[in-house]
PDB file as gemmi writes it, atoms N, CA and C in Angstrom:
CRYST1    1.000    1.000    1.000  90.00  90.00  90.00 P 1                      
ATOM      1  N   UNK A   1      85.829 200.254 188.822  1.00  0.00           N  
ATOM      2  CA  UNK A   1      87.246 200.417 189.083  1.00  0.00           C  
ATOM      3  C   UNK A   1      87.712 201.701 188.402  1.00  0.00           C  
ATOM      4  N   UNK A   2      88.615 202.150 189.183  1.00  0.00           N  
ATOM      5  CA  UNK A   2      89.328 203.715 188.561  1.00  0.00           C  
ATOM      6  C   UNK A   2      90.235 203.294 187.693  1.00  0.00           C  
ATOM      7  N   UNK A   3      90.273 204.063 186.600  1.00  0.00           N  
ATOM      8  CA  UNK A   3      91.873 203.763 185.596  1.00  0.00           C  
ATOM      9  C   UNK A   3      91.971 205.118 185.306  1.00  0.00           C  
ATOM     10  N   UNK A   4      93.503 205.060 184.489  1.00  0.00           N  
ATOM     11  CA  UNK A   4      94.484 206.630 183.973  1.00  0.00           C  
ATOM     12  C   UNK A   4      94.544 206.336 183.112  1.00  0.00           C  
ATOM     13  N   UNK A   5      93.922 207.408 181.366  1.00  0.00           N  
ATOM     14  CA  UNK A   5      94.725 206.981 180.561  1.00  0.00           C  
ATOM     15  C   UNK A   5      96.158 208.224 180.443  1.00  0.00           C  
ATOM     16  N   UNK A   6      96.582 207.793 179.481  1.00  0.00           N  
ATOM     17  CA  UNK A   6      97.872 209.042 179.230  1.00  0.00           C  
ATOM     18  C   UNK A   6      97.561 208.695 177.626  1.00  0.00           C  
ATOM     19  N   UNK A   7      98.144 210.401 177.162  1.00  0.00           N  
ATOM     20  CA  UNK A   7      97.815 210.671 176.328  1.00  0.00           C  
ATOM     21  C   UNK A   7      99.679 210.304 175.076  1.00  0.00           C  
ATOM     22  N   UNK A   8      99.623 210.350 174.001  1.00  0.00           N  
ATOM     23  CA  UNK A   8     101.191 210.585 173.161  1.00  0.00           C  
ATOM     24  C   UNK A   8     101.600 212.036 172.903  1.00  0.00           C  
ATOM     25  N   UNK A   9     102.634 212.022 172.443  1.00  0.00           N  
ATOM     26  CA  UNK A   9     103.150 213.255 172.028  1.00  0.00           C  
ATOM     27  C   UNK A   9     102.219 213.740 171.279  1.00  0.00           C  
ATOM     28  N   UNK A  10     101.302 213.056 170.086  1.00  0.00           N  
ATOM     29  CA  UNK A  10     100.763 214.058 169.164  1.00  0.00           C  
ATOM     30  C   UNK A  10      99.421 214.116 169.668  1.00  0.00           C  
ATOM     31  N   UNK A  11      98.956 213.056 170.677  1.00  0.00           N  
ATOM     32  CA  UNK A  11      97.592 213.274 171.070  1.00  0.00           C  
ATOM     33  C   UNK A  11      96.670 214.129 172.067  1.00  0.00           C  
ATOM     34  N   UNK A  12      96.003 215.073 171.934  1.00  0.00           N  
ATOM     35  CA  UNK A  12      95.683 216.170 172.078  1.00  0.00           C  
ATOM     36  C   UNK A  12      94.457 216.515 172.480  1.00  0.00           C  
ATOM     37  N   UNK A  13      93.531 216.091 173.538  1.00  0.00           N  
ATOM     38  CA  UNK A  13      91.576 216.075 172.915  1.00  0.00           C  
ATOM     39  C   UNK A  13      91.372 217.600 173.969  1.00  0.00           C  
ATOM     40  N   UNK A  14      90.101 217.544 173.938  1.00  0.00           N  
ATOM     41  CA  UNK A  14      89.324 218.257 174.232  1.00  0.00           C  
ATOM     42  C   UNK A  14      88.234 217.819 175.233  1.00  0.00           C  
ATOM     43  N   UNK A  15      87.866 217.173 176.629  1.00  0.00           N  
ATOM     44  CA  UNK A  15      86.610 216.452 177.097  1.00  0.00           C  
ATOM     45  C   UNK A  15      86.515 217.242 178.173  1.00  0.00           C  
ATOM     46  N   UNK A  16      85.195 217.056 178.376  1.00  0.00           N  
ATOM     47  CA  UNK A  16      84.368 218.619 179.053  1.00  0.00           C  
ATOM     48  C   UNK A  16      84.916 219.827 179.850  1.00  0.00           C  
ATOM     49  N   UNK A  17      85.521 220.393 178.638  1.00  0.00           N  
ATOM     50  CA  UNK A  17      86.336 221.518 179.091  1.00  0.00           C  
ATOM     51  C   UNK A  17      87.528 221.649 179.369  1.00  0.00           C  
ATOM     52  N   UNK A  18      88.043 220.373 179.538  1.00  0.00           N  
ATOM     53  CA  UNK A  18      89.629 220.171 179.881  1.00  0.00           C  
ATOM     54  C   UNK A  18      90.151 219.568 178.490  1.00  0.00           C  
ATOM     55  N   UNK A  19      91.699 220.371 178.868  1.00  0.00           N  
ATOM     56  CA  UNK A  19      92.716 219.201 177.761  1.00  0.00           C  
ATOM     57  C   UNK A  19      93.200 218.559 178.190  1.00  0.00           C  
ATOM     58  N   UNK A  20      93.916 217.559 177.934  1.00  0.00           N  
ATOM     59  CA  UNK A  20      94.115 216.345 177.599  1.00  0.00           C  
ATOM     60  C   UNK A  20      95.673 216.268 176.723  1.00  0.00           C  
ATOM     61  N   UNK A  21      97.028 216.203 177.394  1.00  0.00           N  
ATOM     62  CA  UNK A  21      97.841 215.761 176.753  1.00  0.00           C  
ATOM     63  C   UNK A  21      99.002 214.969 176.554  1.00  0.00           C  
ATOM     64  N   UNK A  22      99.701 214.900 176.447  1.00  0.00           N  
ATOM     65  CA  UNK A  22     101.256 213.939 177.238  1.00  0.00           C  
ATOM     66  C   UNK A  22     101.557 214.117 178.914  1.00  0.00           C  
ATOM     67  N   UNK A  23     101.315 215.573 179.331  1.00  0.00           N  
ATOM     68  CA  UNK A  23     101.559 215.782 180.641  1.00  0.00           C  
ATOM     69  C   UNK A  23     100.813 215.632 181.015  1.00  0.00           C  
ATOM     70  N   UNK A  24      99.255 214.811 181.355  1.00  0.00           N  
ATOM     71  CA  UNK A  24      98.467 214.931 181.989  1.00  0.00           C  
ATOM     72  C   UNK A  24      97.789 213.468 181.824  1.00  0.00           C  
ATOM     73  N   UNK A  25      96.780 213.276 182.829  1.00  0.00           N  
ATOM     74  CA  UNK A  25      95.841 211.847 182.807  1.00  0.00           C  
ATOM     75  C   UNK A  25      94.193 212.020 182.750  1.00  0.00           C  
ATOM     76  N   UNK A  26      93.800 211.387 181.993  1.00  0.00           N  
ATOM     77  CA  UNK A  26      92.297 211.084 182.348  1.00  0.00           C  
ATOM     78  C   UNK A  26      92.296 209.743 183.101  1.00  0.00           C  
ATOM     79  N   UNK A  27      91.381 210.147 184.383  1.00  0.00           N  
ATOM     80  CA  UNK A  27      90.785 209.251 185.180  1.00  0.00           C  
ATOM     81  C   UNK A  27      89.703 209.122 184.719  1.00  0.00           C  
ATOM     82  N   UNK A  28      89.191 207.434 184.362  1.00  0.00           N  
ATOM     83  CA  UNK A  28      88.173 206.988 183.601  1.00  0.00           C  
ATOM     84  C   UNK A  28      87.721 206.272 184.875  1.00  0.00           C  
ATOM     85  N   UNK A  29      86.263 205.514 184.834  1.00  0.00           N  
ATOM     86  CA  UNK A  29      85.793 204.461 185.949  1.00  0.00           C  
ATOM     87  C   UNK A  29      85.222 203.439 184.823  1.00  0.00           C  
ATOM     88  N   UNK A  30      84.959 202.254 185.026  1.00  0.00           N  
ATOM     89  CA  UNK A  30      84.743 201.374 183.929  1.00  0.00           C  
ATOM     90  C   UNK A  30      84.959 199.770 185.002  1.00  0.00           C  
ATOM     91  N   UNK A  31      83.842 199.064 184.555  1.00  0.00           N  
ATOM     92  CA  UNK A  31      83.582 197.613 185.079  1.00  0.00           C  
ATOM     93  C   UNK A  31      85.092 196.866 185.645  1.00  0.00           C  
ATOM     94  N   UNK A  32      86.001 196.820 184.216  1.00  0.00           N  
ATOM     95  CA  UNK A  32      87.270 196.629 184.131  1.00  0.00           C  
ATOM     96  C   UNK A  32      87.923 197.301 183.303  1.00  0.00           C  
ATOM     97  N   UNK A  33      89.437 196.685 183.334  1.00  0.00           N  
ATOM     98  CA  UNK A  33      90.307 197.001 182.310  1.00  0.00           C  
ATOM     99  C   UNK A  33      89.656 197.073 180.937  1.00  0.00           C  
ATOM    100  N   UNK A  34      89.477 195.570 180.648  1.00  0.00           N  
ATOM    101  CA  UNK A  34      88.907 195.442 179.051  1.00  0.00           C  
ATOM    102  C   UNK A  34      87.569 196.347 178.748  1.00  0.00           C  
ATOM    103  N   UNK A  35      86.760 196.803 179.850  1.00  0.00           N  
ATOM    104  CA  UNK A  35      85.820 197.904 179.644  1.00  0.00           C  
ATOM    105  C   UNK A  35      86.047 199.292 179.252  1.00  0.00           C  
ATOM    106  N   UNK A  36      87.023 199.666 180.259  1.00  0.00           N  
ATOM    107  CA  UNK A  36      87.866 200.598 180.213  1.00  0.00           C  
ATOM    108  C   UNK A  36      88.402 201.095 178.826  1.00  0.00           C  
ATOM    109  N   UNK A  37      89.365 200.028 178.340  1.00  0.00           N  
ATOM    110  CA  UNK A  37      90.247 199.929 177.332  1.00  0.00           C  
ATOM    111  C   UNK A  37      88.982 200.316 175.762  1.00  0.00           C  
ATOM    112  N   UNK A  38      88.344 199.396 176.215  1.00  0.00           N  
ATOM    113  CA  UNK A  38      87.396 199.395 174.815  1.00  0.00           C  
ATOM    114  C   UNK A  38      86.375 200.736 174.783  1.00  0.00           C  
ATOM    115  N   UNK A  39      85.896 201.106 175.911  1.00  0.00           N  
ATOM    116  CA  UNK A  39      85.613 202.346 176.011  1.00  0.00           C  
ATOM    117  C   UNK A  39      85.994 203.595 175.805  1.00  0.00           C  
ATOM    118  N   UNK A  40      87.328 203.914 176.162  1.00  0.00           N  
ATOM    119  CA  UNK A  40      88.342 205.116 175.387  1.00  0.00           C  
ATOM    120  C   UNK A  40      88.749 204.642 174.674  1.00  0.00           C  
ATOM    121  N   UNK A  41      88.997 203.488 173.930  1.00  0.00           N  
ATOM    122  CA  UNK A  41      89.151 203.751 171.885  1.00  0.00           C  
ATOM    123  C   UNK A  41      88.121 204.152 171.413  1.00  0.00           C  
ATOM    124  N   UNK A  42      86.985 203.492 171.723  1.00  0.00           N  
ATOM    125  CA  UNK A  42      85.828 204.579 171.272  1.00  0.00           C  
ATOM    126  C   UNK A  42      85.491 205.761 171.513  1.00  0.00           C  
ATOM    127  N   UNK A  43      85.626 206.076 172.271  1.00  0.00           N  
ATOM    128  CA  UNK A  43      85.588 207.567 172.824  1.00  0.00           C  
ATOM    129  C   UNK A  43      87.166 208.722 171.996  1.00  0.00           C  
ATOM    130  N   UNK A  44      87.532 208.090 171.866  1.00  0.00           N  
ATOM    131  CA  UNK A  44      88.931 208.910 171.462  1.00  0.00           C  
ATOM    132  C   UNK A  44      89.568 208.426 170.285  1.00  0.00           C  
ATOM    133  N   UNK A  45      88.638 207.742 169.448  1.00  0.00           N  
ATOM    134  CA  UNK A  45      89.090 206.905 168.176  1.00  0.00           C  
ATOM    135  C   UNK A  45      90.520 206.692 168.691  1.00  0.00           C  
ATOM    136  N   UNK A  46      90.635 205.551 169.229  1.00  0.00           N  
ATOM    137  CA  UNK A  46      91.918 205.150 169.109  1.00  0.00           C  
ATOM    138  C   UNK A  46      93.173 205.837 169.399  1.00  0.00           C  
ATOM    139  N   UNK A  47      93.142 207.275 169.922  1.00  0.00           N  
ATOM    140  CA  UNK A  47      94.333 208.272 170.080  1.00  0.00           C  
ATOM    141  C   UNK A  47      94.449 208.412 171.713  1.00  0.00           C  
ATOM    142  N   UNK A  48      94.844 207.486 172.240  1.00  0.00           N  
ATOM    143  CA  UNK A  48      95.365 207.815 173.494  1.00  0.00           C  
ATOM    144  C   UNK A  48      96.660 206.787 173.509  1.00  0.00           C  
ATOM    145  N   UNK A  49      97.247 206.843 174.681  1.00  0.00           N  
ATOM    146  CA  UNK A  49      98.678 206.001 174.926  1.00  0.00           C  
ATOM    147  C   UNK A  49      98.452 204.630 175.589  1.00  0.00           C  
ATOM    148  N   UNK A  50      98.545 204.747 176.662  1.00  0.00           N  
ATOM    149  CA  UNK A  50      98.744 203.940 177.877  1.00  0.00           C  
ATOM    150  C   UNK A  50      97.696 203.969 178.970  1.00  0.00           C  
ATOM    151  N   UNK A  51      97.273 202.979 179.778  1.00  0.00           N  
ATOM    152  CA  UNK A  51      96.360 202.496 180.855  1.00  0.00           C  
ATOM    153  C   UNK A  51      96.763 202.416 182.188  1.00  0.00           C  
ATOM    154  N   UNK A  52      96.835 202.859 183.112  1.00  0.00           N  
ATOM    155  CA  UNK A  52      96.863 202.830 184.677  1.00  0.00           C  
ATOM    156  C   UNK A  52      96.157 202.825 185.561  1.00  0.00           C  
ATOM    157  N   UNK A  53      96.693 201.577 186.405  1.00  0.00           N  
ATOM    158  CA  UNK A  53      95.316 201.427 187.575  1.00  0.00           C  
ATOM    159  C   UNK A  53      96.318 201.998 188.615  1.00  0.00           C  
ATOM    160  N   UNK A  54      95.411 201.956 189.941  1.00  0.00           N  
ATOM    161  CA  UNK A  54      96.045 202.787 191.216  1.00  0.00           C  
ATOM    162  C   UNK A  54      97.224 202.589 191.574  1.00  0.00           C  
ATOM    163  N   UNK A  55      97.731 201.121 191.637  1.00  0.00           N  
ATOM    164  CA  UNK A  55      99.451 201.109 191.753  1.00  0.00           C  
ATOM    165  C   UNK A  55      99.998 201.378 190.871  1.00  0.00           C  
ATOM    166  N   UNK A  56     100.065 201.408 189.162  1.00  0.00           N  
ATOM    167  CA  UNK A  56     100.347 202.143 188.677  1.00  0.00           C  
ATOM    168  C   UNK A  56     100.991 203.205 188.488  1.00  0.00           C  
ATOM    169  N   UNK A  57      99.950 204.199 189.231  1.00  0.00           N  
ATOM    170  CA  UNK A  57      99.406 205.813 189.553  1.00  0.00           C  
ATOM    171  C   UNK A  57     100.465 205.799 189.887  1.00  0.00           C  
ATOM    172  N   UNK A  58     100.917 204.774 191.282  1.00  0.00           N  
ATOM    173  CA  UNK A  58     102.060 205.285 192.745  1.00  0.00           C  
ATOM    174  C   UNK A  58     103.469 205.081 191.690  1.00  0.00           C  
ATOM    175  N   UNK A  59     103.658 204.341 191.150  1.00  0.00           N  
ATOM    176  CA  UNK A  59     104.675 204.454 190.508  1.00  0.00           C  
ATOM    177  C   UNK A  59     105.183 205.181 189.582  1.00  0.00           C  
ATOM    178  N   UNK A  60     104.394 205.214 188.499  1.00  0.00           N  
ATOM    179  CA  UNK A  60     104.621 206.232 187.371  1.00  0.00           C  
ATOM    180  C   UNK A  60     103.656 207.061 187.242  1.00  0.00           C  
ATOM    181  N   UNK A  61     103.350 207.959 187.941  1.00  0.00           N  
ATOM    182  CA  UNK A  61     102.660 209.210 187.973  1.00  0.00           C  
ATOM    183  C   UNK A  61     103.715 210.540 187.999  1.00  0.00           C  
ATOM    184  N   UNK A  62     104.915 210.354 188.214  1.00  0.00           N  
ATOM    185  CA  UNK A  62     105.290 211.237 188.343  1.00  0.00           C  
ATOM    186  C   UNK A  62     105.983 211.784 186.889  1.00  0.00           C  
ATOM    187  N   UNK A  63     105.761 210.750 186.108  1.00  0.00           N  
ATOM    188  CA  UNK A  63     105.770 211.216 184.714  1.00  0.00           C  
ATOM    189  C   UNK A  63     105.267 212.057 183.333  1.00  0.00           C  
ATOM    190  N   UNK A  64     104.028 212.442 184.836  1.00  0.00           N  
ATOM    191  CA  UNK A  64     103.023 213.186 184.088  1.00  0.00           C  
ATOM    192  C   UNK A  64     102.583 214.344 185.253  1.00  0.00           C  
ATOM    193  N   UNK A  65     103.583 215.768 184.806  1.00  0.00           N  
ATOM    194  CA  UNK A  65     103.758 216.860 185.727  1.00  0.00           C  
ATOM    195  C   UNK A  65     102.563 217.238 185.815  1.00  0.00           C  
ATOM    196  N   UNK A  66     101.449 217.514 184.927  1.00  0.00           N  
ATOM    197  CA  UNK A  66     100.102 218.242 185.328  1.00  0.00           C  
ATOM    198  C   UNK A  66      98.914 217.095 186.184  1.00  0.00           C  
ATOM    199  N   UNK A  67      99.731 216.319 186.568  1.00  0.00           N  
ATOM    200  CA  UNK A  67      98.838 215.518 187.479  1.00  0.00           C  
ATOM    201  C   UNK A  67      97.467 214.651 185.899  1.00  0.00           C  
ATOM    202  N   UNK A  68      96.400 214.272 187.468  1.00  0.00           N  
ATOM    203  CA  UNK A  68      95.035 213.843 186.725  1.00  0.00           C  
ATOM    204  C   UNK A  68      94.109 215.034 186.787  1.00  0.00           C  
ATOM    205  N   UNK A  69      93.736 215.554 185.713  1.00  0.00           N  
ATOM    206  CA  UNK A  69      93.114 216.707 185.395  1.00  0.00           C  
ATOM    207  C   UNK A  69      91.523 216.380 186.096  1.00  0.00           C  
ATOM    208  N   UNK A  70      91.242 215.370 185.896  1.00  0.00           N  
ATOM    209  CA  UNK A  70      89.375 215.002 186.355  1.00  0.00           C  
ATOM    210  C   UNK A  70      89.315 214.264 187.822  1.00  0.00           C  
ATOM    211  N   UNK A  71      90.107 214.234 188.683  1.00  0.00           N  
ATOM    212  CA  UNK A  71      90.441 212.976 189.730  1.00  0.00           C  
ATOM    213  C   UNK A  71      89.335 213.191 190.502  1.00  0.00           C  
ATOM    214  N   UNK A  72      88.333 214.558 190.585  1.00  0.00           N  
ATOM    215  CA  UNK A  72      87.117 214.194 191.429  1.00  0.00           C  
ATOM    216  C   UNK A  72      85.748 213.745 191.116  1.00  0.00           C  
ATOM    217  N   UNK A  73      85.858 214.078 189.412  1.00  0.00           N  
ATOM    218  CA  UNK A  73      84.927 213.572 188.232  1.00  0.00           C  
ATOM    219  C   UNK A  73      85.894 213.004 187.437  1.00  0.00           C  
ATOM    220  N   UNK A  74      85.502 211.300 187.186  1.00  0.00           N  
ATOM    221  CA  UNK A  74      86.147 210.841 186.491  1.00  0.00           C  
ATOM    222  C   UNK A  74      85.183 210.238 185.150  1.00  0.00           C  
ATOM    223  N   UNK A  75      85.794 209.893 184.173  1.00  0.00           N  
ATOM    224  CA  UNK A  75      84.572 210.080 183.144  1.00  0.00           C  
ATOM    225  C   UNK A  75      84.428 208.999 183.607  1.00  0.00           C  
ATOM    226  N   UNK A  76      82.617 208.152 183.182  1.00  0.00           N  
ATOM    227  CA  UNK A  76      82.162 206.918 183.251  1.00  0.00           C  
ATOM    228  C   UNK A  76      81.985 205.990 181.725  1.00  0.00           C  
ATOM    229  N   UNK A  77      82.699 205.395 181.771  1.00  0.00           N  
ATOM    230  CA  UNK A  77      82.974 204.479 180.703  1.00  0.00           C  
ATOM    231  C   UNK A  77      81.608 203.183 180.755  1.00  0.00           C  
ATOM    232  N   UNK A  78      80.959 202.813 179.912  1.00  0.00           N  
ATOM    233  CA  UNK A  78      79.546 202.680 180.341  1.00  0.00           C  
ATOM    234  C   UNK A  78      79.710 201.512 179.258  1.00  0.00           C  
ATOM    235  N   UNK A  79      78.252 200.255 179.332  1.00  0.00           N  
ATOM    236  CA  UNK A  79      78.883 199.257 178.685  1.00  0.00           C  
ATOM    237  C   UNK A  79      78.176 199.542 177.005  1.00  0.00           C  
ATOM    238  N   UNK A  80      78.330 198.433 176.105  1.00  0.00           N  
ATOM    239  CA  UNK A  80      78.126 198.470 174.789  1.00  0.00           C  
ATOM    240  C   UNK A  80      76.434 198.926 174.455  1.00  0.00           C  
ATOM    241  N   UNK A  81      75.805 199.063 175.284  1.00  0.00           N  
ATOM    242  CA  UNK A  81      74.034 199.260 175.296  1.00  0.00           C  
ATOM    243  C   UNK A  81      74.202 200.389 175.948  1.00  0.00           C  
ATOM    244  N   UNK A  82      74.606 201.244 176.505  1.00  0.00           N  
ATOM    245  CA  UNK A  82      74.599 202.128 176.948  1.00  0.00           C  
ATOM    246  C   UNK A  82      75.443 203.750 176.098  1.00  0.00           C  
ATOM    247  N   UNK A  83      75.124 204.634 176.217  1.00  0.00           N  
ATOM    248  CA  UNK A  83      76.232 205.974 175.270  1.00  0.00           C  
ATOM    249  C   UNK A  83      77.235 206.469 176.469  1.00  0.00           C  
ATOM    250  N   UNK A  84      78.410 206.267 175.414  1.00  0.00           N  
ATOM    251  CA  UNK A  84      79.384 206.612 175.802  1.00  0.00           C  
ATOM    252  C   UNK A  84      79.459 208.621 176.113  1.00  0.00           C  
ATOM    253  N   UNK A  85      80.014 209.197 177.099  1.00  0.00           N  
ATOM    254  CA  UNK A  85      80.207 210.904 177.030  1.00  0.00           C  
ATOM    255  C   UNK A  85      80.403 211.086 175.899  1.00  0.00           C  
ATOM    256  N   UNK A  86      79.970 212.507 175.967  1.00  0.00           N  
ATOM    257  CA  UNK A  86      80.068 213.093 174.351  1.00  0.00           C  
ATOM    258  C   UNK A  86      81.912 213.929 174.526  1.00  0.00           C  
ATOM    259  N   UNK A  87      82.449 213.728 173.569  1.00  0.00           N  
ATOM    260  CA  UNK A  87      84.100 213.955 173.268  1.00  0.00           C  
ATOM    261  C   UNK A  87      84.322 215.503 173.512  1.00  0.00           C  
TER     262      UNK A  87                                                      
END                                                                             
């Protein structure tokens, strides 16, 4: 399943080559939500905002002017036996 995270005012990253900030989304793919979820805290110690799935997107996307920065590569959120992307 596809998810969005959004980032906070102070949160800021760096993942393969792109930033990452309040105006913008990472599109993650992940089993589920709770995969998802538990996967970018690890990946981002804990510094991201909020979670969005595709209806979501249709609704409050427009809250985030630079769009989804990765929407044709989305990172793969992978399970607890497996390595997570490097940050």
């Amino acid at each position: 399943m596809r998810f969005y995270i959004s980032f906070g005012q102070a949160h800021t990253h760096s993942i393969d080559g792109q930033t990452y900030d309040k105006d913008c989304l990472l599109a993650i793919e992940a089993k589920d939500e709770l995969q998802a979820r538990l996967g970018v805290n690890k990946m981002l110690n804990g510094k991201w905002c909020g979670i969005y799935n595709e209806m979501d997107l249709e609704r409050h996307g427009h809250y985030f002017p630079h769009g989804v920065r990765n929407m044709d590569r989305p990172v793969q959120i992978f399970t607890d036996d497996q390595q997570l992307p490097p940050r």
